[in-house]
N, C-alpha and C positions, 0 to 999 in steps of 0.2 A: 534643709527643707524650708520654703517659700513661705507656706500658708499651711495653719492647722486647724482643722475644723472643730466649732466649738460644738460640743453636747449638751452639758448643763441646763437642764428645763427652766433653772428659772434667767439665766441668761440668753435661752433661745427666744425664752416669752419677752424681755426685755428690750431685745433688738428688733424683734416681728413689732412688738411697738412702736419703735424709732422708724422702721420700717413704711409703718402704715400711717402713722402722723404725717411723715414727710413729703406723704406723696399727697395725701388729703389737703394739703395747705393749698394744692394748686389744681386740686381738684374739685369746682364748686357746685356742679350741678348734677344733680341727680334724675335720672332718667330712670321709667320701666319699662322691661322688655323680658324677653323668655330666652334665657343663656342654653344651650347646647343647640341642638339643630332639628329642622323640622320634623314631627314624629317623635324627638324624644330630648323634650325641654323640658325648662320648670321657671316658674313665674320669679325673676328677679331684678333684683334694683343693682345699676350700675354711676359708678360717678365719673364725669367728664372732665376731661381737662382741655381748654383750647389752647394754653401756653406747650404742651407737650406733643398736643395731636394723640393723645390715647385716651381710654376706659379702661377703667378699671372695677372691679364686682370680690369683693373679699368676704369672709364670714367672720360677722363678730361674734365676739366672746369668746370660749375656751372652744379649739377643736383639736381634731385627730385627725387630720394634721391639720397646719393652718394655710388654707388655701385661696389665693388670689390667679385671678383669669386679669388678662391684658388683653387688649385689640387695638385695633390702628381705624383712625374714623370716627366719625361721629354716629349714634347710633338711635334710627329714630324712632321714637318711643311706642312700645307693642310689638316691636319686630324681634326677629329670630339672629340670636347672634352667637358667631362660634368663633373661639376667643384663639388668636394667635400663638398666645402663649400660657400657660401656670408660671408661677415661681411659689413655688408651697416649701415649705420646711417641718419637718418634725418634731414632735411637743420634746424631743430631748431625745440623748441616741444616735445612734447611726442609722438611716434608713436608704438604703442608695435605689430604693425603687423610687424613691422621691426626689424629684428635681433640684429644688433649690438647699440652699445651706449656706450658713455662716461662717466663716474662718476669721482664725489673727493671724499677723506677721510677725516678723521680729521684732519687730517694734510697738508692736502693742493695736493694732488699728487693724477696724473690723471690716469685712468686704464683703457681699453678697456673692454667692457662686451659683453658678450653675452647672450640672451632669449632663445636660443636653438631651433631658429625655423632654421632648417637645410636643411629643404625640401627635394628635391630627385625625385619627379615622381613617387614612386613605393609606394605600400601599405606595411605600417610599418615601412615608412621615413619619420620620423617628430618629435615633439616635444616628444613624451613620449617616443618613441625610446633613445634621448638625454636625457631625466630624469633618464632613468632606465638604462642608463651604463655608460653615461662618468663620469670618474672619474680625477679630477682637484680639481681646487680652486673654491669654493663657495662663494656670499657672500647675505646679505641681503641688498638691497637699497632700499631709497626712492625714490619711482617713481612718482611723483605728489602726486597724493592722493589716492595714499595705496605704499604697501611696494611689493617689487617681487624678488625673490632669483633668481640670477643669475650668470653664469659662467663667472669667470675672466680669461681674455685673456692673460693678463699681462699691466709690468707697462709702459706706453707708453713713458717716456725719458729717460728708464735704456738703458744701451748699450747691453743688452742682450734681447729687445722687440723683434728684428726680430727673434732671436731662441727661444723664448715663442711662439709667433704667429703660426710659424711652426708646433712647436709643438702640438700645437691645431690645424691646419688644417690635423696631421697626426693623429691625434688621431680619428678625425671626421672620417677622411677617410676609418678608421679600421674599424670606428664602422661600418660605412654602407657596407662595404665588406663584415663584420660578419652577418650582420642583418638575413640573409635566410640563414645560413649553419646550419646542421642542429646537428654539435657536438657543446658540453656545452662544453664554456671557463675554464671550470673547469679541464678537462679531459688532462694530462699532461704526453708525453711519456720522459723518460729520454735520450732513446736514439736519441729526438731529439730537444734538450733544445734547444729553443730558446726565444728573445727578443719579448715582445708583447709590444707596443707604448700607444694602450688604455687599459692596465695593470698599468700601472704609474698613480699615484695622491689616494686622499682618496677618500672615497666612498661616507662620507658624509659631508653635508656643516661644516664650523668651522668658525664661524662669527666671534672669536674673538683674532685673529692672526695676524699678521704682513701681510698683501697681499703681500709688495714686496717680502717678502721673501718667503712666499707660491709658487710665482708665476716661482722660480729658482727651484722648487721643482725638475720637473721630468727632468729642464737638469743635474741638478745633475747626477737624476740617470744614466741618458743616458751619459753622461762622465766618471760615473764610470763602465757601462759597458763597452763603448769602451777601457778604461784601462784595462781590465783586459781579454776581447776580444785579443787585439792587445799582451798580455803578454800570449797568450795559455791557459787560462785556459776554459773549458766550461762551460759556467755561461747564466742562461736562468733568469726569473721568470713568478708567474704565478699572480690568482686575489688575494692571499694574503701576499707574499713577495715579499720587493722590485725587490732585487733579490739573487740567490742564486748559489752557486759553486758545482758543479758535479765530480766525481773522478772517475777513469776508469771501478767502480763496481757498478754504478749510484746510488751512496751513496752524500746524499747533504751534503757535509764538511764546509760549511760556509754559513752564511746569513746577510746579509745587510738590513739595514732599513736605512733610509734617515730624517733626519731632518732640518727645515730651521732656527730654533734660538736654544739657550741651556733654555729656561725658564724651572724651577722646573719642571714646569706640564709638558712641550715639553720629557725631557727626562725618566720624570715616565713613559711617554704615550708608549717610544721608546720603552725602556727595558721591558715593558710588551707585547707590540707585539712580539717583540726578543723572547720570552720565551714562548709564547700562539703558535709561528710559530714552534716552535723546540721540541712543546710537543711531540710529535709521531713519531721525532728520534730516533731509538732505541740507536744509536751510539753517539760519543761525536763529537759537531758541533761547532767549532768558530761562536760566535755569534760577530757583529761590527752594531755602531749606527753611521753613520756619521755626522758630526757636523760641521758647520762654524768656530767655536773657541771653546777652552779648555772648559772643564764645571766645575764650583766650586767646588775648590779640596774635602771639606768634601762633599759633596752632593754623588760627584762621588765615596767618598770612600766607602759608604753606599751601591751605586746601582751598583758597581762594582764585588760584592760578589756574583752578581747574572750571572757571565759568561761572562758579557759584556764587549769588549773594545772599546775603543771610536778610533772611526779612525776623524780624522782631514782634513778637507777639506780649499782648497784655493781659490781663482780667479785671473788667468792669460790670461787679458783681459775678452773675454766674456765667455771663459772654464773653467769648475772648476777639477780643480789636486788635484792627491793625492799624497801628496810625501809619498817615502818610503813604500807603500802599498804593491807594488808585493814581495819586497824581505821578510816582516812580511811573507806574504804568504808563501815563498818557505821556509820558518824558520819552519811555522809550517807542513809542509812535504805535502801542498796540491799539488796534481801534475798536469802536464797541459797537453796540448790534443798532446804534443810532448813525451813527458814522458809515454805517455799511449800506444802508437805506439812504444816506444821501448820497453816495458815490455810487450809488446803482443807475 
């Protein structure tokens, strides 16, 4: 068993504290507005955060249950707002009509989950909307007396939990915007590659992985979009690569896949996504697996024959860098969206 979920009221109170401090550090400004939707609100105060791109609205002191609303945006003051997401937990107990909940692992370290009860008001916002497309960290836990898979939020004392959390309340937010449109996520123009939020994470559960590290997944990727975002290049992805690099002829010159350890199995896993995504390139595509550290030289010299190079990831505080990445790039002549406007 993965993850066990914790009961103990005064450990749930404990962590809902860690909880709600962590996120208030980078949340400084307080706003009023009227939380549910027009017709049937109530006068409340929410606090913003610009480093996150969310709001958040909690109740203090003792409740039954302890209840936090999430939204994505800035939210302008007196207006009517309805929150993308809850993550509420229970004063102790097991309550599975309630979304959010605590777990440990084997090793002692705590995690925010989620049931996927995400609600919404509208038909086709609820739980099996949340089954059938977020894609995140999975895990199995014991929930009393049976077992219930459920989505991890992140690790709740890494200094990266408030942009995990984020994370997942934008992801949320996507999906319920997508819910009623009525093009397939699949459907991808080049000429307007862009960044999709509930694109990021796997598809399906992996119970038997490192969670902390699962859970740095998709800021990864979203740091190394924004790297290479802010270097010119046009770089989108879609539901099956992380993401990938566009050239002025919308020919995809490069693909990324994201990994959060180097295990044997982690980089088979890589390198054959790498190669199942690039099958139907007619052209020749730098393929890159990103990685936290070096991967075992003979291992790598093996699955290196197959096109792949290993890019090298850092953490500089709670951001993860890539040194040396853009100029690799401009080595191997991919050009950027400045480069393209001059050879127009």
């Amino acid at each position: 068993m993965f993850l066990k979920i914790i009961t103990e009221a005064d450990l749930v109170r404990k962590y809902r504290n860690l909880f709600v401090r962590g996120l208030k550090t980078l949340m400084v400004e307080k706003l009023q507005v009227r939380l549910g939707h027009l017709g049937a609100s109530t006068a409340s105060q929410v606090i913003w955060s610009d480093n996150l791109g969310i709001w958040m609205a909690h109740e203090k002191g003792k409740a039954s249950p302890y209840n936090h609303a999430f939204g994505i945006g800035k939210p302008l003051p007196g207006s009517f707002l309805a929150a993308s997401c809850e993550i509420n937990f229970p004063v102790g107990g097991i309550d599975r009509r309630i979304g959010g909940a605590f777990a440990r692992d084997r090793r002692g370290q705590i995690f925010v989950v989620h049931r996927g009860k995400i609600g919404g008001g509208r038909k086709g916002i609820g739980k099996s909307l949340f089954d059938s497309h977020y894609r995140g960290v999975w895990a199995l836990m014991d929930d009393g007396d049976q077992e219930t898979v459920v989505a991890v939020i992140g690790l709740l004392k890494s200094e990266r939990f408030p942009r995990q959390l984020a994370h997942f309340v934008h992801k949320i937010g996507h999906i319920k915007a997508e819910a009623n449109t009525a093009s397939p996520q699949t459907m991808l123009s080049f000429a307007e590659v862009s960044f999709r939020e509930e694109w990021t994470g796997n598809r399906q559960g992996d119970f038997f992985r490192d969670m902390a590290g699962l859970c740095d997944q998709g800021i990864v990727i979203r740091d190394l979009y924004h790297t290479l975002k802010t270097a010119g290049f046009r770089v989108g992805n879609d539901p099956f690569r992380d993401l990938f690099l566009v050239d002025n002829q919308d020919r995809i010159r490069a693909i990324f896949h994201v990994k959060a350890d180097t295990l044997p199995i982690s980089l088979q896993e890589g390198v054959t996504q790498l190669l199942l995504q690039s099958l139907n390139i007619p052209h020749r595509t730098r393929l890159f697996l990103a990685l936290p550290a070096p991967p075992e030289a003979e291992l790598w010299r093996r699955l290196s024959k197959m096109n792949v190079d290993p890019l090298i990831y850092a953490w500089r505080g709670e951001k993860a860098i890539f040194p040396d990445l853009v100029s690799r790039l401009h080595r191997e002549t991919i050009p950027t969206k400045t480069e393209h406007k001059e050879n127009e």
